[in-house]
TIKOL-655714 format. One line per field, with one value per residue: residue number from 0; residue in three letters; x, y, z of N, C-alpha, C in turn. Coordinates in Angstrom, 3 decimals. Example, Ala and Ser with C-alpha at 12.3 -4.5 7.8 and 13.67 -1.06 7.14 Angstrom:
k 0/1
r Ala/Ser
n_px 13.190/12.850
n_py -5.690/-2.250
n_pz 7.800/7.080
ca_px 12.300/13.670
ca_py -4.500/-1.060
ca_pz 7.800/7.140
c_px 13.200/12.900
c_py -3.300/0.030
c_pz 7.800/7.870
END
This chain:
k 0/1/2/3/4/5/6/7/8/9/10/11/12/13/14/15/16/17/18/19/20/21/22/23/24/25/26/27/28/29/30/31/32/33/34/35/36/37/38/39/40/41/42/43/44/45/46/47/48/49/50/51/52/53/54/55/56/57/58/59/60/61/62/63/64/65/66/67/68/69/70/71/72/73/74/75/76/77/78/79/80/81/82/83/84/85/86/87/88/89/90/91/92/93/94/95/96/97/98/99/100/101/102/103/104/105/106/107/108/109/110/111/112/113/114/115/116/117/118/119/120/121/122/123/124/125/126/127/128/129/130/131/132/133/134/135/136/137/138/139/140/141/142/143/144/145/146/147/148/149/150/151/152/153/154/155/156/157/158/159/160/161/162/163/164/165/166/167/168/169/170/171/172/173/174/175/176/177/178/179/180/181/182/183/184/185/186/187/188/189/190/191/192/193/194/195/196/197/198/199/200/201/202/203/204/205/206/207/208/209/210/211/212/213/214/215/216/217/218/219/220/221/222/223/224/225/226/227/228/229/230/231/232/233/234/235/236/237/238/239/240/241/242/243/244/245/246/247/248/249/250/251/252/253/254/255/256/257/258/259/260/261
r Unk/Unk/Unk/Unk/Unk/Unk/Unk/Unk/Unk/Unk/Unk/Unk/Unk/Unk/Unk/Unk/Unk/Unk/Unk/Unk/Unk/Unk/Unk/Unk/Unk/Unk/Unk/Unk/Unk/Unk/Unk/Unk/Unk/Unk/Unk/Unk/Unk/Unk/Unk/Unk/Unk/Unk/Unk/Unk/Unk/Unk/Unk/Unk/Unk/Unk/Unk/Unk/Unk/Unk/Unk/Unk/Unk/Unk/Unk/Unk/Unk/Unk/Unk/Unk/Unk/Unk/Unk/Unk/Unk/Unk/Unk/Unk/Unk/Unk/Unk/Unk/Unk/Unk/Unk/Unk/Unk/Unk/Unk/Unk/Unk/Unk/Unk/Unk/Unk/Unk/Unk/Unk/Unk/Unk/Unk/Unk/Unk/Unk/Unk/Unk/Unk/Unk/Unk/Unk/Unk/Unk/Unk/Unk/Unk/Unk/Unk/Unk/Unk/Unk/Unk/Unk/Unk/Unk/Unk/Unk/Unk/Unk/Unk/Unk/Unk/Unk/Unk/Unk/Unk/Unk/Unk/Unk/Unk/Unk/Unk/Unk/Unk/Unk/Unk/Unk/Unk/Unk/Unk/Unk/Unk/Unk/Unk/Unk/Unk/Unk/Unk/Unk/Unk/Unk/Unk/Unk/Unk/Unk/Unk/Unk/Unk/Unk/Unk/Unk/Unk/Unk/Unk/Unk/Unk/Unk/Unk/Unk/Unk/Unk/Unk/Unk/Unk/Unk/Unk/Unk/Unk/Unk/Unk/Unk/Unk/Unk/Unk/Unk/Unk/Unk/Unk/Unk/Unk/Unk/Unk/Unk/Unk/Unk/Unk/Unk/Unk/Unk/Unk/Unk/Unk/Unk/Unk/Unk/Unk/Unk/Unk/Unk/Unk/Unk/Unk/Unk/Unk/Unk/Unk/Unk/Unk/Unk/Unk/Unk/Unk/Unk/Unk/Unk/Unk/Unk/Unk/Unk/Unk/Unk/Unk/Unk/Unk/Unk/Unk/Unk/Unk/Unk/Unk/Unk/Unk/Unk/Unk/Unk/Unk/Unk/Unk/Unk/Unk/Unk/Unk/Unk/Unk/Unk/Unk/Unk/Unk/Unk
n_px 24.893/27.012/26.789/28.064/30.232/31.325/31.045/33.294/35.367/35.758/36.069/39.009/40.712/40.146/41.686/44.208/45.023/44.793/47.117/49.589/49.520/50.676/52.729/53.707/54.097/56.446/58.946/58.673/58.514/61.562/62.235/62.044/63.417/65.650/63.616/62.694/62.976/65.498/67.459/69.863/72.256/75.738/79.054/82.198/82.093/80.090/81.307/83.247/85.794/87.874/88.668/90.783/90.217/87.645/85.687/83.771/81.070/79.020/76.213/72.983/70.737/71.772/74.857/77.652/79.196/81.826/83.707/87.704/90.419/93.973/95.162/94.230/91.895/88.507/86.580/84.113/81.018/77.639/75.897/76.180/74.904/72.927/73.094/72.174/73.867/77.571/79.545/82.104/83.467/86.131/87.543/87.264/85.478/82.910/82.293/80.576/79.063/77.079/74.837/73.600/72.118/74.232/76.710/79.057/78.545/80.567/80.263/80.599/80.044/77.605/78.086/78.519/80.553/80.303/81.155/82.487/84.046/85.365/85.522/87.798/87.949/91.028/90.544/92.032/93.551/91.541/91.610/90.955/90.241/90.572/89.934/91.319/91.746/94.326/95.679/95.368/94.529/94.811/92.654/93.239/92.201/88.712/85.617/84.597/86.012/87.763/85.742/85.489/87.787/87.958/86.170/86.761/88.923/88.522/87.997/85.363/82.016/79.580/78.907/77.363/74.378/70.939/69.675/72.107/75.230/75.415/78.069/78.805/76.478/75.644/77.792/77.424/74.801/74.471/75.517/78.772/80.640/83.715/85.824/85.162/87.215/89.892/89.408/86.594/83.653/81.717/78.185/75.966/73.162/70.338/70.292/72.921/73.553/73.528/70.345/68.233/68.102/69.876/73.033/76.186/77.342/80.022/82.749/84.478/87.118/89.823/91.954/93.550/96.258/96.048/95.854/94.629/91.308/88.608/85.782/84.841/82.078/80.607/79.766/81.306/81.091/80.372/81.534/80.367/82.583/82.346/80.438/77.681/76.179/76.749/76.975/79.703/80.137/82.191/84.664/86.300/89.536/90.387/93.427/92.586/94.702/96.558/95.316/95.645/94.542/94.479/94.061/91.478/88.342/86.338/83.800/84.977/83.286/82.641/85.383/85.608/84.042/84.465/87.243/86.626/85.154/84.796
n_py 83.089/81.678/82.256/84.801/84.196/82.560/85.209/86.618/84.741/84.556/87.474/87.962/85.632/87.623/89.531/88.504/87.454/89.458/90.865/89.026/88.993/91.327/91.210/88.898/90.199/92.261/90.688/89.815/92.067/93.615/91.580/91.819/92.681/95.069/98.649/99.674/102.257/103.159/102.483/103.310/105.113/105.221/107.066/108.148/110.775/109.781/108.723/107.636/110.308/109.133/107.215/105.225/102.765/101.052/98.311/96.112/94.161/91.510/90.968/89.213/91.342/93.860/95.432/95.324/97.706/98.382/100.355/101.135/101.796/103.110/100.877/98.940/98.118/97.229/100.201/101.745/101.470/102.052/102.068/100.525/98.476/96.431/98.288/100.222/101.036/101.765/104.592/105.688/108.195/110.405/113.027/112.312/109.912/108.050/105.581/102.633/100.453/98.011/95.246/91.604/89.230/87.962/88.607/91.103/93.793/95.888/98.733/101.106/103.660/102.837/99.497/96.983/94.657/91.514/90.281/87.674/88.041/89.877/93.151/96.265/99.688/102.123/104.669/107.177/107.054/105.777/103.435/100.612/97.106/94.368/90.884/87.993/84.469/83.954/86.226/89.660/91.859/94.159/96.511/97.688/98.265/99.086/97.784/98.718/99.889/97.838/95.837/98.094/97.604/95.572/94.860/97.362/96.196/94.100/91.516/90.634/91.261/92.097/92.013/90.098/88.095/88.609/91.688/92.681/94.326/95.891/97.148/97.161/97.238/100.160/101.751/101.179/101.986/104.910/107.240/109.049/111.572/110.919/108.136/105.372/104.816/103.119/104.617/104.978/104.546/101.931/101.560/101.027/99.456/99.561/97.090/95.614/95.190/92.371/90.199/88.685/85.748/85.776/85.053/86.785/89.095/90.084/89.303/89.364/87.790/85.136/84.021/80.517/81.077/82.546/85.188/88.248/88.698/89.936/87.821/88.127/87.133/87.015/87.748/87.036/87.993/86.364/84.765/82.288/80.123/82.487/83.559/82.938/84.368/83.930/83.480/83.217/82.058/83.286/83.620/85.907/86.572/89.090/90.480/92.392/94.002/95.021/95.070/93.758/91.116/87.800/85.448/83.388/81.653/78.705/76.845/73.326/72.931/75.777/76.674/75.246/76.283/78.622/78.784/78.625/80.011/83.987
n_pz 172.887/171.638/169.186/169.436/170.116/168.141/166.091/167.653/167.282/164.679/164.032/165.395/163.990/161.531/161.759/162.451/160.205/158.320/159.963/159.119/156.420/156.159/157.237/155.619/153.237/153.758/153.348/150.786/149.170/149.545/148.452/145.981/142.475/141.646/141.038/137.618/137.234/138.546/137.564/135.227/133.004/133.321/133.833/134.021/135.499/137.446/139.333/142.770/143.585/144.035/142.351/140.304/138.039/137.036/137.136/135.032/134.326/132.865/134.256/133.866/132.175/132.385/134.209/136.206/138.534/139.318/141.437/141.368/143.084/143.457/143.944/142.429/144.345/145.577/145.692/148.280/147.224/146.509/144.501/141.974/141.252/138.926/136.616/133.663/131.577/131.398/130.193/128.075/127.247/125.308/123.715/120.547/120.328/121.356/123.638/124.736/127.177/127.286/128.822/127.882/128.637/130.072/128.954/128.179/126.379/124.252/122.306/120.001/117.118/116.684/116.516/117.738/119.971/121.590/124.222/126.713/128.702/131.821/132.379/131.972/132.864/132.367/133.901/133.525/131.386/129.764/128.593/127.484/129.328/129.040/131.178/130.323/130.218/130.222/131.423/131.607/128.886/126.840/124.904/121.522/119.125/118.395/118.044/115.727/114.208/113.945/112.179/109.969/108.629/107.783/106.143/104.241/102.982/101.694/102.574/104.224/102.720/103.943/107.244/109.699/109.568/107.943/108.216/108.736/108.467/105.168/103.676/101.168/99.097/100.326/99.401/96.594/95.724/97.218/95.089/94.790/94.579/94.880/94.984/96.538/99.637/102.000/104.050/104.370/106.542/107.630/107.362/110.352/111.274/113.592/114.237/114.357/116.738/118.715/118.914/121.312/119.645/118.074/116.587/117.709/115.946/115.716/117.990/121.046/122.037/123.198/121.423/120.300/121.178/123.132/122.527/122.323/120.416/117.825/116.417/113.773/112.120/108.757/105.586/102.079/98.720/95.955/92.539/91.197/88.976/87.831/87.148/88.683/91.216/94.283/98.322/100.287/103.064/106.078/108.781/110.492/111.960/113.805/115.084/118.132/119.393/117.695/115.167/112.602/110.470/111.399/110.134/108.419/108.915/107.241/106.157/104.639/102.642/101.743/101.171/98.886/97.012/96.897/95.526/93.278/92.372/91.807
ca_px 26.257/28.067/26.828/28.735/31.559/31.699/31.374/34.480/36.370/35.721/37.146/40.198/41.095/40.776/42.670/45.604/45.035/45.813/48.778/49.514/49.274/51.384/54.441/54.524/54.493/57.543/60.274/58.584/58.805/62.663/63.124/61.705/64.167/65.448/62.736/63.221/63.585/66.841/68.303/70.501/73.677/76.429/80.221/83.526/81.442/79.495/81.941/84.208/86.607/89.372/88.765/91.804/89.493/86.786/85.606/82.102/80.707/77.626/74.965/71.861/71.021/72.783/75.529/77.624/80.020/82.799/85.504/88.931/91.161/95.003/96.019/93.064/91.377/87.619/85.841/82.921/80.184/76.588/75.255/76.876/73.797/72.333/73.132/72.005/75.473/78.356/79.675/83.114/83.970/86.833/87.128/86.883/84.262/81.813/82.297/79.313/79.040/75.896/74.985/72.971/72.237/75.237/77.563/78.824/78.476/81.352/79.588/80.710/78.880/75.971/78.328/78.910/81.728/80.328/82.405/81.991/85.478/85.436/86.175/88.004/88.697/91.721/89.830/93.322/94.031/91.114/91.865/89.881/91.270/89.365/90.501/91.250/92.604/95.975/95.699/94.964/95.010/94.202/91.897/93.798/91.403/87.692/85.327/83.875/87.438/88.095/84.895/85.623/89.117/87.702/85.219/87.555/89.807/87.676/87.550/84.320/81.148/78.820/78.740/76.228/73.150/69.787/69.636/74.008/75.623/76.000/78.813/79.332/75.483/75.535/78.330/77.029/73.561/74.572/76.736/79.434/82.094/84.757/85.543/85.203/88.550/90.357/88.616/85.595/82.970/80.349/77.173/75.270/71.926/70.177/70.092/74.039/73.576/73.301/69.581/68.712/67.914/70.634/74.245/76.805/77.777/81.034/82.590/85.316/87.346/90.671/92.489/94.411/97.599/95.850/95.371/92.921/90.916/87.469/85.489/83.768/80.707/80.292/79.513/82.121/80.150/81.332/80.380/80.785/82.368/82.388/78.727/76.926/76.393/77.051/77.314/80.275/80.141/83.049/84.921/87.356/90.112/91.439/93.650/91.850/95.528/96.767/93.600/95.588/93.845/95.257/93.272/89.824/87.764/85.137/83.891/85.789/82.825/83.309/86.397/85.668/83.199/85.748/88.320/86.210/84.441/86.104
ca_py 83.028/80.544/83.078/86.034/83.354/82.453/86.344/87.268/84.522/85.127/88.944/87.505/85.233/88.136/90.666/87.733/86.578/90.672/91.349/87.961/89.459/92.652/90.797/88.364/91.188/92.625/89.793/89.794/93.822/93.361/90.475/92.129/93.391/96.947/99.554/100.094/103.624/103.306/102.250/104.208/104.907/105.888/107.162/108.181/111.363/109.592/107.654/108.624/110.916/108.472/106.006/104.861/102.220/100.283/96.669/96.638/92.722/91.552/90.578/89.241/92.139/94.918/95.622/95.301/98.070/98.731/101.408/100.575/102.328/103.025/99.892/97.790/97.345/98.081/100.703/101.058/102.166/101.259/102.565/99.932/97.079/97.208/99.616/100.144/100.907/102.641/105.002/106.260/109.283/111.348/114.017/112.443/109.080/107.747/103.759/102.445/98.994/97.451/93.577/91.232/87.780/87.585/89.272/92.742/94.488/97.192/99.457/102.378/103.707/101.605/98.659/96.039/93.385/91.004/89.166/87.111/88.232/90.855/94.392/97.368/100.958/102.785/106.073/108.238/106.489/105.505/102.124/99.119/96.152/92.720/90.324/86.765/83.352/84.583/87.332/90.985/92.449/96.211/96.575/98.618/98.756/99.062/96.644/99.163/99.734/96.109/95.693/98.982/97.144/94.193/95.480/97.910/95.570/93.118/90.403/90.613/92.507/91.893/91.543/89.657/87.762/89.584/93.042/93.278/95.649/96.180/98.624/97.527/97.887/101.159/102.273/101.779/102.602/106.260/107.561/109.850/112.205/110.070/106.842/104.659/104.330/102.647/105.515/104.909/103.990/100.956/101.957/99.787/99.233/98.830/94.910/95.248/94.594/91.215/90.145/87.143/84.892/85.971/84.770/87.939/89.413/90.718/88.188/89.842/86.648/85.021/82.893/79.172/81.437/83.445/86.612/88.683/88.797/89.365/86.789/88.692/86.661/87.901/87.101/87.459/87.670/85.809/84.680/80.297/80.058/83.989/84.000/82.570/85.045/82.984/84.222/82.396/82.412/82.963/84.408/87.133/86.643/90.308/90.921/93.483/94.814/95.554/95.045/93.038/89.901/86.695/84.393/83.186/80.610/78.484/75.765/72.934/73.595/76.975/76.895/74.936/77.566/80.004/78.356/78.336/81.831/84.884
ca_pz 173.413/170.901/168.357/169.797/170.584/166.551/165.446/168.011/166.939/163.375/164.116/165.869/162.590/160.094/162.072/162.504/158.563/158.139/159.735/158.636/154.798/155.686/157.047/154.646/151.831/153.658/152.537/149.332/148.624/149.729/147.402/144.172/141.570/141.774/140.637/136.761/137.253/139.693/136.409/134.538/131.961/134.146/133.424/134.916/136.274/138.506/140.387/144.159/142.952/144.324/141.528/139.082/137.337/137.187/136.501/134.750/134.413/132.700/135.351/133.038/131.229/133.332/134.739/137.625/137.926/140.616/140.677/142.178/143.938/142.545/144.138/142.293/145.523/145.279/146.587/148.521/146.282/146.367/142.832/140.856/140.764/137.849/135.955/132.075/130.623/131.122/129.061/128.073/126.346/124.971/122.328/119.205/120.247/123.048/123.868/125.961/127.415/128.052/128.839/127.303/128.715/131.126/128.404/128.000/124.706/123.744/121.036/119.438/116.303/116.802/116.380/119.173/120.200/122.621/125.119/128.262/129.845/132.891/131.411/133.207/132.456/132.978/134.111/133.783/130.002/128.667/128.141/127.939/129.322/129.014/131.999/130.001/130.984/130.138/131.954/131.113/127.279/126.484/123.397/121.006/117.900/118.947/116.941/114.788/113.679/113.076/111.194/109.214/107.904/107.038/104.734/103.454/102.728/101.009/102.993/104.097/102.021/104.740/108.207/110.356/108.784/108.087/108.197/108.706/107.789/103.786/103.140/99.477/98.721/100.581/98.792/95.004/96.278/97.236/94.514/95.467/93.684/95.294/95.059/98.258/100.122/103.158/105.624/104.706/107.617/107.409/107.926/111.151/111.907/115.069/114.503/114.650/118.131/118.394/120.164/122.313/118.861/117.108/116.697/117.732/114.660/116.851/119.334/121.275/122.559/123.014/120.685/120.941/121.451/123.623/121.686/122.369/118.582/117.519/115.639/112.952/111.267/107.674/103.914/101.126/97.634/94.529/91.424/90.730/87.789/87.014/86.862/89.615/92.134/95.458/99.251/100.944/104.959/106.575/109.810/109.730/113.158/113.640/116.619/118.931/119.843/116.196/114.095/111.806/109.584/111.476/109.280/108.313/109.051/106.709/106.228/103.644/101.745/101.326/100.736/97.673/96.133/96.571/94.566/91.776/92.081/91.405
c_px 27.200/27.635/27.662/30.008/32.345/32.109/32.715/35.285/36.732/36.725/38.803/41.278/40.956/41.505/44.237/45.789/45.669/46.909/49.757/50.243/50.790/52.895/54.979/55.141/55.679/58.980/59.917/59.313/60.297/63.079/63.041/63.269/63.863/64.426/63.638/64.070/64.393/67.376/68.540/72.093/74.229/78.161/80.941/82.464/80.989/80.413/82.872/85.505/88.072/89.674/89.467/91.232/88.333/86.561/83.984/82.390/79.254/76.488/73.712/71.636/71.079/73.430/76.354/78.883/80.521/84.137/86.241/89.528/92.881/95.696/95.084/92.191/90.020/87.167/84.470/82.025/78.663/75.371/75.638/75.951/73.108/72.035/73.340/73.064/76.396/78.731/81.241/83.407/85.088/86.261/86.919/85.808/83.363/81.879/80.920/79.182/77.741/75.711/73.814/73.022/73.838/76.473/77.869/78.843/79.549/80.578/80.014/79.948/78.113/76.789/78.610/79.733/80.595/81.347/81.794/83.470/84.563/86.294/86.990/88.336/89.557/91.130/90.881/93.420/92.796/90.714/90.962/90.746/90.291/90.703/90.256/91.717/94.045/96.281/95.313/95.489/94.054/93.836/92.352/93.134/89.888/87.265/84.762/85.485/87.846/87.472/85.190/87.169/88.971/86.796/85.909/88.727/89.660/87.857/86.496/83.523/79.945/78.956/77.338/75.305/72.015/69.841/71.015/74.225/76.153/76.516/78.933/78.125/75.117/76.231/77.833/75.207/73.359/75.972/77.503/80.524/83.105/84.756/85.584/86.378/88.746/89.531/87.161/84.575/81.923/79.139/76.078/74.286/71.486/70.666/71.861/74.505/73.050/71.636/69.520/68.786/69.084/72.273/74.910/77.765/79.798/81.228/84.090/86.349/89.169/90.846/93.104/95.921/97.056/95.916/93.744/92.333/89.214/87.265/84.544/83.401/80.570/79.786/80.871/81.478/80.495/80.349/81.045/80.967/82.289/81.066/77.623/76.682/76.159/77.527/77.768/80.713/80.967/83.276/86.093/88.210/90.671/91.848/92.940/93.562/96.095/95.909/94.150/95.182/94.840/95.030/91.779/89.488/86.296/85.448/84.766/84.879/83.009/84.043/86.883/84.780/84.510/86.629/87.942/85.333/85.797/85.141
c_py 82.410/81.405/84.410/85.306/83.393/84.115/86.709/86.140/84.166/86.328/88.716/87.095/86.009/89.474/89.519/87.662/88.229/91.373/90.351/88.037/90.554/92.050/89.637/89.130/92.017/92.271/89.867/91.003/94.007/92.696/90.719/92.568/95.080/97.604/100.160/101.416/104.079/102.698/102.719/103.940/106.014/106.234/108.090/109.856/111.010/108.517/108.372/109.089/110.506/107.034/105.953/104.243/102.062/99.416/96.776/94.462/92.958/90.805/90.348/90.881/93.523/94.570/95.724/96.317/98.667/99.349/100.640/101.616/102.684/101.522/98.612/97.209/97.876/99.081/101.016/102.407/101.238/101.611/102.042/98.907/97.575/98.319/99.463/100.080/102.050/103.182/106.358/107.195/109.909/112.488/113.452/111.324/109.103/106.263/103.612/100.770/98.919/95.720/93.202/89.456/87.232/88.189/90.613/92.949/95.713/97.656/100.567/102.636/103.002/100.093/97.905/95.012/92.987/89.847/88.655/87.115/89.450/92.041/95.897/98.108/101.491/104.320/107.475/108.182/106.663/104.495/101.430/97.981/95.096/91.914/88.443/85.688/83.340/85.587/88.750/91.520/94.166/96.400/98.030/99.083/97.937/98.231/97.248/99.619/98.587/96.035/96.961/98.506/96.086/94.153/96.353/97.522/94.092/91.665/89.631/91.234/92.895/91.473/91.453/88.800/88.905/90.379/93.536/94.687/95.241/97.105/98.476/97.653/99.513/101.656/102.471/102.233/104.095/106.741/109.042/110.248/111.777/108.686/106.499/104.628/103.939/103.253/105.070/104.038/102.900/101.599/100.846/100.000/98.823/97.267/94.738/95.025/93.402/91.091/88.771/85.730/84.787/85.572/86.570/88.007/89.403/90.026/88.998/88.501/86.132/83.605/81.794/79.786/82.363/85.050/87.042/88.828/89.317/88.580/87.879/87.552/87.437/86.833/87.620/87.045/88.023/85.872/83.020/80.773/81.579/84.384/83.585/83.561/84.261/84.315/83.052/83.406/82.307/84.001/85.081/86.953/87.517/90.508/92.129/94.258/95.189/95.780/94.154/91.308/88.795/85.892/84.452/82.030/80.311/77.105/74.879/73.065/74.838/77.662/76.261/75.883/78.039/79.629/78.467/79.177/82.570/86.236
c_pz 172.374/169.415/168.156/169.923/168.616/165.997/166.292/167.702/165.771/163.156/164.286/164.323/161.480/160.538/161.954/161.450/158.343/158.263/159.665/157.522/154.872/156.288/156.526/153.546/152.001/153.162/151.303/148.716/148.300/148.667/146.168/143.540/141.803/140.546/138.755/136.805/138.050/138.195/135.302/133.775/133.008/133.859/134.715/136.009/137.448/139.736/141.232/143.455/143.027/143.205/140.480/137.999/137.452/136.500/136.094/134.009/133.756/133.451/134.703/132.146/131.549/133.611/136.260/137.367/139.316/140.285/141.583/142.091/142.578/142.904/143.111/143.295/145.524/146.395/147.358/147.452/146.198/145.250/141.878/140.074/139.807/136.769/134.552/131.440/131.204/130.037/128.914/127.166/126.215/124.055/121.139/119.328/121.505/122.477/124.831/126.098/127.908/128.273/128.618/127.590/128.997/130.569/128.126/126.841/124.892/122.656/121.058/117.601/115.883/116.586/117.446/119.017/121.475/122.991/126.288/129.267/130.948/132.091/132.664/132.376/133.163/133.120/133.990/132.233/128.927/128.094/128.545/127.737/129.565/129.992/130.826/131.026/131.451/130.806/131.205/129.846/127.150/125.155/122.926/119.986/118.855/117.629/116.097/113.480/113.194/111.921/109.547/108.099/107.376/105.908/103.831/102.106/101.516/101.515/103.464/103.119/102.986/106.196/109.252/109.360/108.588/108.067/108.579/108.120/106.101/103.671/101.537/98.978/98.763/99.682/97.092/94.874/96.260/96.341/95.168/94.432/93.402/95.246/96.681/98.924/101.652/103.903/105.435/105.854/107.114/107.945/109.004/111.217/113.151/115.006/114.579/116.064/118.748/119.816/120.439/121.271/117.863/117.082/116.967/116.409/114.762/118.084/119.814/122.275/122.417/122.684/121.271/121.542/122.384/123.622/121.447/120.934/118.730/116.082/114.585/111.981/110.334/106.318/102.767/100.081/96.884/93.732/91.398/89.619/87.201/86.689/87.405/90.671/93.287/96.600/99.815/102.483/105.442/108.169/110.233/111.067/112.911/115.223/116.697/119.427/118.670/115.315/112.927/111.583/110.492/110.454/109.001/107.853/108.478/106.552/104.437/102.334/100.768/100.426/99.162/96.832/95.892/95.624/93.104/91.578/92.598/91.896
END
């Protein structure tokens, strides 16, 4: 009797311990992270055909991305969590935003601006408008454009550390018929997308006057003395709404090399 008592209330305790198991594993299942493969690069295509903009945010390393209305009011949309990157196109480029440790990345030919503002597109225009402190600024030169004027221009020779971009190696590297001029493009490398160890080569951010700018990180490379070859570190401030040079920032070090390389 107390043998048949133990085996049925043995049974009892692993049928309870079982469905026990299966509705704890239901809050869990719920609570996981969305399914990689619900995550995707998404553009003005895929959004309600009543949408003027949208606000795209960096959410760890996706996206959060919500259209709005013509009044700015959002709409409802439930395909916005997580999402790999948007991606904006016309006729002559393709922009694509992705995020990276709570920040979004702007990139166009493989080059990236990161920022930690709130970004919106005008879906009618075109426009990219970064939400600051100051309120709203409309990025008029993209950062591959910046970067492309600052190298051109010789203020930088290098941008980023490590594997950066070298346009003036590239350039006497691959000879060419022509000489180099203003148009010419920098050539980027994957690593121009800044990763989690790495300083952002490309900081898209607003100034003490509240101008929108990016911070370009680079090398300018001298000689001490006319015959040292030296790499002085500096940082290039180009408005993002003109593209022109505000200044540049190094250290007082630096700034003593320089004086005395050429």
């Amino acid at each position: 009797m107390k043998r048949s008592l133990l085996i049925l209330g043995l049974s009892i305790f692993l049928i309870l311990f079982a469905f026990g198991g299966q509705a704890m594993a239901k809050p869990l299942m719920g609570s996981t992270n969305r399914p990689e493969g619900n995550q995707s690069s998404m553009g003005k295509q895929d959004l309600p055909s009543q949408a003027k903009s949208v606000r795209i945010e960096g959410r760890g390393n996706s996206l959060q991305v919500q259209p709005l209305d013509d009044e700015g009011e959002d709409l409802t949309f439930s395909e916005g969590d997580e999402v790999d990157s948007f991606v904006l196109e016309d006729d002559e480029s393709e922009v694509e935003v992705k995020s990276l440790d709570n920040a979004a990345l702007v990139i166009r030919n493989k080059l990236a601006a990161q920022t930690h503002f709130p970004l919106t597109v005008n879906l009618e225009t075109n426009e990219l408008i970064v939400t600051t402190p100051n309120g709203q600024k409309t990025v008029a030169v993209l950062p591959d454009q910046a970067v492309n004027h600052m190298l051109a221009a010789g203020v930088l020779d290098q941008i980023g550390g490590k594997g950066g971009i070298k346009w003036l190696e590239q350039q006497e590297a691959t000879p060419s018929p022509t000489p180099a001029t203003d148009s010419a493009e920098p050539t980027a490398t994957p690593s121009s997308e800044p990763d989690e160890e790495e300083e952002a080569a490309v900081v898209l951010a607003a100034d003490a006057d509240g101008e929108l700018v990016y911070v370009i990180s680079g090398t300018k490379f001298e000689r001490l003395f006319g015959f040292f070859p030296v790499g002085l570190r500096r940082k290039a401030i180009v408005s993002a709404e003109t593209g022109e040079l505000i200044r540049v920032n190094q250290s007082i070090f630096t700034r003593l090399l320089d004086l005395l390389s050429v």
